[in-house]
Structure formats: structure tokens, C-alpha cells
C-alpha positions, 0 to 999 in steps of 0.5 A, spaced: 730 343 466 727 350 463 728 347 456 724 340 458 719 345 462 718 348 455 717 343 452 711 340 456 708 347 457 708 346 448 706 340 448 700 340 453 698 347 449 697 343 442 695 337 446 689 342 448 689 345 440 687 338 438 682 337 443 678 342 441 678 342 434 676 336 435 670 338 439 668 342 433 668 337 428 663 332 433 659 338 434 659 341 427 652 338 426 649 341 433 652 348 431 650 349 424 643 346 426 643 352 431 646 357 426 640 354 421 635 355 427 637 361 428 636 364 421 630 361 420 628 364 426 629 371 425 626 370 417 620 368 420 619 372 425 620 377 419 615 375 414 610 374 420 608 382 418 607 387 413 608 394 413 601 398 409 604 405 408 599 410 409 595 412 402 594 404 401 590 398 403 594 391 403 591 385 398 591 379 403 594 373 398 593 365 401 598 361 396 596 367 391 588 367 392 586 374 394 582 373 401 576 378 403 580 381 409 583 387 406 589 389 411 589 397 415 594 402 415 600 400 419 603 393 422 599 386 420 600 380 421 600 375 416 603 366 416 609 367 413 611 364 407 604 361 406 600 369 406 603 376 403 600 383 401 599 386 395 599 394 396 593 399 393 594 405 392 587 409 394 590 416 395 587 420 390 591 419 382 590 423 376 589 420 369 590 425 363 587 423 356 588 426 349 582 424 344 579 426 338 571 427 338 566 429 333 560 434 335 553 434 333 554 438 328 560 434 325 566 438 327 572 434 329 574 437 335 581 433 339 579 435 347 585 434 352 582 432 359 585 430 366 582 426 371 582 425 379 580 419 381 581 414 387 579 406 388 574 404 394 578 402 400 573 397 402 573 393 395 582 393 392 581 385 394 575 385 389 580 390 384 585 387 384 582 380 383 578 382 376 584 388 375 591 387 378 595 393 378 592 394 371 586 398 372 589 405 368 591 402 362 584 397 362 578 401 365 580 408 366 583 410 359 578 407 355 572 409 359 574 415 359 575 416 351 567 413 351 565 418 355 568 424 353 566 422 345 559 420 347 560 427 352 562 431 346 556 429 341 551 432 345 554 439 343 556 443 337 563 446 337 560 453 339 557 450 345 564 447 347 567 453 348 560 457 350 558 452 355 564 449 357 561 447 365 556 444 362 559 440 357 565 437 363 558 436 368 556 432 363 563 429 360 563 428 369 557 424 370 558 419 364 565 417 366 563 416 374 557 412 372 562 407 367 568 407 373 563 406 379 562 399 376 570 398 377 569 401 384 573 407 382 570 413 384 572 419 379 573 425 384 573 431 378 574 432 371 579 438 367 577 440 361 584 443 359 584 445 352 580 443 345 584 443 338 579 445 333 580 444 325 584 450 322 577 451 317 573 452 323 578 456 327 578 462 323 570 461 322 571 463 328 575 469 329 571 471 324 565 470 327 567 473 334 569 479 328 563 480 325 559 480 332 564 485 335 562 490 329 554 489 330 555 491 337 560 497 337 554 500 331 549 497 337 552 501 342 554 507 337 546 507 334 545 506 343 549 512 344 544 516 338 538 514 341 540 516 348 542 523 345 536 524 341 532 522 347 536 527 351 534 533 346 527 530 347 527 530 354 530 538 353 525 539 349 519 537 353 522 540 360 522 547 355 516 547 354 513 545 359 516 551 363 514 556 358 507 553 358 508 554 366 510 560 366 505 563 361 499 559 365 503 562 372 502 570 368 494 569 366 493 566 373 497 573 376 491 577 370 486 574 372 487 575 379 489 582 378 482 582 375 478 579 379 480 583 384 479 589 382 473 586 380 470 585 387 474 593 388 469 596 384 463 591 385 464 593 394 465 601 391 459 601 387 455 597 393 457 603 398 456 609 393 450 614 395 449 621 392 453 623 398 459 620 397 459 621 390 459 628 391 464 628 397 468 624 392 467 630 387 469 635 392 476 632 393 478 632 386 475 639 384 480 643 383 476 650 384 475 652 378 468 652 375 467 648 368 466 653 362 459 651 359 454 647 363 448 644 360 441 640 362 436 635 360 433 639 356 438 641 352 440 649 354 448 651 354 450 656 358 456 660 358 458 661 365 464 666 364 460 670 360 455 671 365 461 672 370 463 678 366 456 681 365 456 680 373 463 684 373 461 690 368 456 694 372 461 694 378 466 696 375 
């Protein structure tokens, strides 16, 4: 009884077996279709955006044609397997260049540079169209050997590293007046190194030479002068001291002078016979004069006199 329940029990279970493969077989069709639906789905949907990083600007493409429309930053959406985008890069790049030049004066100078530069973010369609992703090879480096070869013929070799701003100023606008008709703009130039002839180098030091030797005599022959100046100077301020002082010593003379002038002169103006002999009297000193005489010419011996006087007496 178990056995035969068993074998029912197995042969409904392969009966059931084969009843779905068969429903797999008869609808092999609809599920594959589903599959297929399913994955086309997910890869249209995928294909309906494009991604535009940041620093860029995407080329919208119709069956290869750039359109006008320019895509943003970020998520656009675009019919998928008919349209894609190219990515431009519009953050700023750099260009570097090595090319020899000859100056106005005929030397042959070889002029490294570098350039920043960045496309307009409005006309990549308009790039990208007459150019590609080309623009370095086909318009940058070659306008920027023009440029700076018709920069550097405006300067002799002297003037290169004398009037080294004024040169890259110029070697500047030349370049971004050939870019912008590409609608590149050119952000700055470096000038970073300038190679000359070994002849002309070592004229070169040799002139730097020559010209440090004339200006330490300069500066010597300055240093003489100033000294020399100093002396003088010296020399001037000495004198004009003594003459000061020898002006200073006759002004004190004559004022000396001149007062004892106005001493004698209010003297001579208050002097009356009475003062005289007041004057006399205070400076006699109580002895009679031993000869006294007048107009008319008679001397007299006044101790003779005295000791006549005192004869008689004694």
C-alpha cells in the first residue's frame, strides 16, 4: 500500500515537472521579450541624460551635427541614441612653448613661455565645430611662435632683459588679439627663460663688467668730491668765523670809542673855570711847583724865594 502510494506521489511530481517546463517552452517567446524590454528600458533610460562635470561645457550632437544649444553643469537631458555630447574644457589650461627668435638688432635669442588660456564658455559648439578637441596643436602653438617672434623683433637683445614687462606686455596682446578670433581668451603670459648666442652672452658679462668698473670710479671720484666739498665747506665756515670775530672785536673798539667820545665831549660841555680848579684842587697833592712862569716870559724860582723868606728869620 505504501509502495503503490509512492509511486503515485513520483509519478504526479514528474507529471507536474513536465507540465512546466512545457509552460516555459510556450512562453519562451513573452519572456524573452520581457527580458528584452526590460533591458532596453534601463539603457534608454540611461542614455536619456548626460553628465556635464564641473569645468566644462557639453557639445550637444544630433546624428554627429553640433547643435547650437550648449549643455550646463550637471544633469541634461538629451534623445537617446539619436543625440550625445562632447565635453569642453573651460577651466583655465596652460600652453608652454620653446621657440627661437631674431631681434631688431639680428641676434638669435631662443624664448621659452607659458600661457594660460581658457575657451569662451558660450561658443565651445562653435570650437568644437571648426576645431575639435585640436585647438592646442592647431591654433595655440602656432600663433603663439608668430606672436612671440613678431614680439621679439620689436626689441634689441638688451632690451629683452632690460625691459622684460614690457616685452611680455607686448608678446600678451599680440597673442590674445590672434586667439580671440578662436574664441580663446588668453588669461596671462610667462616669460620663464631666454637663451642667447654664447658670443653675445659673454659680451655681455663683459659689459656688466665694464659698467661696474665706471660706476665704482663714479662712486670713488663722488666720495673725492664730497670730501673735497667738506674742506671747502670747512674752510668757509672758518673764515667767516674769524671775520665775525674781528668784526665783532672792531664793533666792541669802536663803541669803546664812541663812548668815551660822548664822555669827554659831556665833560668838555659842563667845564667852567670853577670846576677846573675844583678839578685841580683834588688832585694836588700840597706841593708848590718849583718854577712858575707867564705870558710874558719871566721864570720864577719859587724855593729860592722860600729860603730868602726864611733867612731874615732865622
Amino acid at each position: 500500500m505504501g509502495r503503490t502510494d509512492n509511486s503515485y506521489n513520483s509519478g504526479r511530481g514528474f507529471g507536474d515537472s513536465s507540465e512546466v517546463s512545457g509552460f516555459l517552452v510556450r512562453r519562451s517567446g513573452l519572456i524573452a521579450a520581457i527580458i528584452i524590454i526590460i533591458i532596453a528600458g534601463g539603457a534608454f533610460y540611461t542614455q536619456s541624460f548626460a553628465r556635464v562635470p564641473a569645468g566644462y561645457r557639453g557639445v550637444l550632437m544630433t546624428w554627429g551635427k553640433p547643435e547650437d544649444k550648449i549643455l550646463g553643469e550637471g544633469l541634461n537631458f538629451i534623445i537617446p541614441f539619436v543625440q550625445s555630447v562632447e565635453l569642453m574644457n573651460v577651466q583655465v589650461q596652460k600652453a608652454e612653448s620653446t621657440e627661437s627668435a631674431a631681434t631688431n638688432d639680428l641676434q638669435v635669442v631662443s624664448t621659452t613661455v607659458a600661457v594660460n588660456y581658457r575657451l569662451n564658455p558660450n561658443a565651445v559648439n562653435q570650437i568644437y565645430r571648426e576645431l575639435r578637441q585640436d585647438y592646442v596643436f592647431r591654433v595655440i602653438k602656432p600663433n603663439i611662435e608668430e606672436s612671440l617672434k613678431a614680439a621679439t623683433s620689436q626689441f634689441t637683445a638688451e632690451e629683452l632683459i632690460t625691459k622684460r614687462e614690457a616685452m611680455k606686455s607686448t608678446f600678451g596682446d599680440i597673442l590674445d588679439d590672434r586667439l580671440a578670433v578662436f574664441n580663446i581668451e588668453v588669461v596671462a603670459v610667462s616669460l620663464t627663460d631666454f637663451q642667447f648666442s654664447p658670443a653675445f652672452a659673454a659680451a655681455i658679462e663683459a659689459k656688466v663688467t665694464a659698467e661696474q668698473s665706471a660706476l665704482e670710479a663714479k662712486n670713488k671720484l663722488e666720495q673725492i668730491r664730497h670730501e673735497a666739498q667738506q674742506q671747502v665747506i670747512q674752510a668757509e665756515a672758518e673764515k667767516n668765523a674769524t671775520i665775525a670775530r674781528a668784526l665783532g672785536e672792531a664793533q666792541a673798539v669802536i663803541i669803546e670809542a664812541d663812548a668815551t667820545a660822548q664822555a669827554i665831549e659831556v665833560i668838555t660841555g659842563q667845564m667852567t673855570p670853577e670846576y677846573a680848579q675844583y678839578l685841580w684842587l683834588t688832585q694836588w697833592d700840597g706841593k708848590l711847583p718849583l718854577v712858575v712862569g707867564d705870558a710874558t716870559g719871566l721864570i720864577i724860582d719859587v724855593n729860592s724865594l722860600l729860603d730868602e723868606q726864611q733867612a731874615p728869620d732865622g
